[in-house]
VMD Tcl script that draws the C-alpha trace (Angstrom):
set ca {
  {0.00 0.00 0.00}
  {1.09 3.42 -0.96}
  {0.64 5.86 1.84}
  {1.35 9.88 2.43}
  {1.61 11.19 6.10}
  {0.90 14.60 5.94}
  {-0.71 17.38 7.48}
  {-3.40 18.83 5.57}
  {-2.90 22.44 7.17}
  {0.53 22.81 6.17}
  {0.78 24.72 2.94}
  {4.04 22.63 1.81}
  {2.18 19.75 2.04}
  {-0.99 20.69 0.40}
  {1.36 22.74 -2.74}
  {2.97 19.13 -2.82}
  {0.21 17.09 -2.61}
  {-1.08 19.40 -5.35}
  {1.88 18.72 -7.56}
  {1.46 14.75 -7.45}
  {0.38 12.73 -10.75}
  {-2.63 10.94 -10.68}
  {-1.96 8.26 -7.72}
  {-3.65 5.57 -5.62}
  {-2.02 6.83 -2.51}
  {-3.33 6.54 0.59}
  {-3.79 9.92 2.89}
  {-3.58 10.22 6.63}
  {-3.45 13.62 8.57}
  {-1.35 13.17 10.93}
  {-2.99 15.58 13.39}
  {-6.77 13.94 12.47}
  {-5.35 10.64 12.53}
  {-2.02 10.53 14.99}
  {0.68 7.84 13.28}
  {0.75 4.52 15.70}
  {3.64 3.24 17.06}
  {3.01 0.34 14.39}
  {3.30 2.60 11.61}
  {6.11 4.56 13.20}
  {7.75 1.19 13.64}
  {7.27 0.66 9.68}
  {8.99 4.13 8.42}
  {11.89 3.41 10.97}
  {12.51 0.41 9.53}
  {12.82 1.98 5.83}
  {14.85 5.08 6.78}
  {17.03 3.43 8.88}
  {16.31 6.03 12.02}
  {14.20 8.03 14.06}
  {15.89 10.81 13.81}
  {15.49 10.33 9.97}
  {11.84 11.26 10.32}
  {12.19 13.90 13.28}
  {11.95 17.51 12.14}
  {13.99 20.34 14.02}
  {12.05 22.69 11.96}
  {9.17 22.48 14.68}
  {8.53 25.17 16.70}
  {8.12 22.70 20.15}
  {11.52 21.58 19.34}
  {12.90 25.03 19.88}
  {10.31 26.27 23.08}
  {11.06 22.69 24.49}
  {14.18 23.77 24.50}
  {15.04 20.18 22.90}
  {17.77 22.02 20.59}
  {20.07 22.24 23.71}
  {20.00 18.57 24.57}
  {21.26 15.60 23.28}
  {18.56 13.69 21.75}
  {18.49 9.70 21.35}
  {16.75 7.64 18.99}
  {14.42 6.59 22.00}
  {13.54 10.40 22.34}
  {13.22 11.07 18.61}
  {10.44 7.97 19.17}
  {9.34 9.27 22.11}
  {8.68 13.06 20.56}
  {7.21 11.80 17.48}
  {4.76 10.02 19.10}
  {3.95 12.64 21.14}
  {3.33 15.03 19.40}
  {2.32 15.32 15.36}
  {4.19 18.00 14.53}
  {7.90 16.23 15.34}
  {7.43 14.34 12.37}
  {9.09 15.53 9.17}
  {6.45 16.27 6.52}
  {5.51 14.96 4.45}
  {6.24 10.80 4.58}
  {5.73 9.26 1.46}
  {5.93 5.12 1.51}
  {6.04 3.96 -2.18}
  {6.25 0.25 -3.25}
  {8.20 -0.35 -0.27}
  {10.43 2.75 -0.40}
  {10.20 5.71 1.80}
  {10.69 9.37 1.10}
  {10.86 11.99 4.07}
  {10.37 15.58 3.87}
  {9.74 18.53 1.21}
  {13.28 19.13 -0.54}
  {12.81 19.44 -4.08}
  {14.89 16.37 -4.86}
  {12.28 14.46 -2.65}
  {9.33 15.53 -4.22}
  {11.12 15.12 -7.40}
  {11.57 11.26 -6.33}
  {8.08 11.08 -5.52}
  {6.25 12.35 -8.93}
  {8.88 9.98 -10.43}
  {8.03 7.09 -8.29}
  {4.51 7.94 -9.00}
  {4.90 8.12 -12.78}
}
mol new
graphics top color blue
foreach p $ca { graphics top sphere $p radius 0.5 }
foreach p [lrange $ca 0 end-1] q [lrange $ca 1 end] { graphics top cylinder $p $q radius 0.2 }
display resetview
């Protein structure tokens, strides 16, 4: 199953999301529809890391003061779970393959893998 995590308030997403060919992807806001543990389990095993998937770009990250600590992969877990808006947007799983975030060579991979 192809699947998008994304949150459908975030412009980036929705200008990306926008930008996709015609697809059979499957789409879960992650703030209607927190990510499990199961599913967090799933995109850790295809990037390779939690802290693959966490963003710094969150504003919690900064007023947690989280930027001052050292973080381990059981804290990116833990933050992630937590809290939606740790995760870095948007998570695309494609025929097995996962693509994390909103650089233009990402999204680039995506509409390819989509093609």
């Amino acid at each position: 199953m192809n699947k998008i995590y994304y949150l459908s308030s975030c412009d980036t997403c929705r200008k990306i999301i926008k930008s996709l060919p015609e697809n059979n992807l499957v789409f879960q806001d992650i703030k209607q529809d927190p990510i499990t543990e199961q599913q967090l389990e799933e995109m850790h095993k295809l990037a390779g890391s939690y802290e693959a998937l966490f963003s710094r770009k969150a504003q919690l990250y900064k007023s947690m003061g989280l930027k001052d600590q050292a973080l381990t992969e059981a804290d990116f877990k833990k933050y992630i779970l937590e809290h939606y808006t740790f995760l870095s947007r948007p998570v695309f799983i494609i025929d097995g393959k996962i693509y994390i975030g909103n650089s233009p060579k990402n999204v680039a991979e995506v509409i390819n893998a989509l093609s």
